[in-house]
C-alpha positions, 0 to 999 in steps of 0.5 A: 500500500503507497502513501497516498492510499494510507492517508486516503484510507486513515481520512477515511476512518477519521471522517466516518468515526466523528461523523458516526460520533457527531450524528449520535449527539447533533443529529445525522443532518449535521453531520451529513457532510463528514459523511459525504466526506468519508465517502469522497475518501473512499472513492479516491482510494478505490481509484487509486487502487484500480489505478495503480494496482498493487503489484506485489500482490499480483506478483505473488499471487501469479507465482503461486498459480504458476507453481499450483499447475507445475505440481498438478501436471507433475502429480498426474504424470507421476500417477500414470506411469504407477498405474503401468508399472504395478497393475496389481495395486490397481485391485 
């Protein structure tokens, strides 16, 4: 997570936390703007995120997906040739 996507995150929280605090003891319509505030917040966090992405994540996650289907092919080619050579467990 950058920076700029931390401090969206933490405005965020912040505004929703005192708009939640200031709409229990002024009244929700009083609070009306931390809300829509919040929600601004998170907006820009959200297209920051799909904007830049998070490559390490992505990274990860294709390198363990590549990893996954080279066991898999493995596994089967393995059980074939077990199949061939020993019929007699196959009972």
């Amino acid at each position: 997570m950058r920076l700029k996507q931390t401090i969206y995150l933490v405005l965020f929280v912040c505004c929703l936390i005192i708009g939640l605090h200031q709409s229990w003891y002024h009244g929700f319509v009083n609070s009306y703007w931390l809300f829509m505030l919040a929600i601004v917040f998170v907006g820009l966090f959200r297209l920051d995120v799909s904007k830049r992405g998070i490559p390490k994540v992505d990274a990860f996650v294709q390198s363990q997906q590549q990893g996954s289907k080279s066991t898999r092919q493995g596994q089967s080619t393995k059980s074939t040739t077990k199949a061939k050579t020993n019929p007699k467990r196959s009972k």
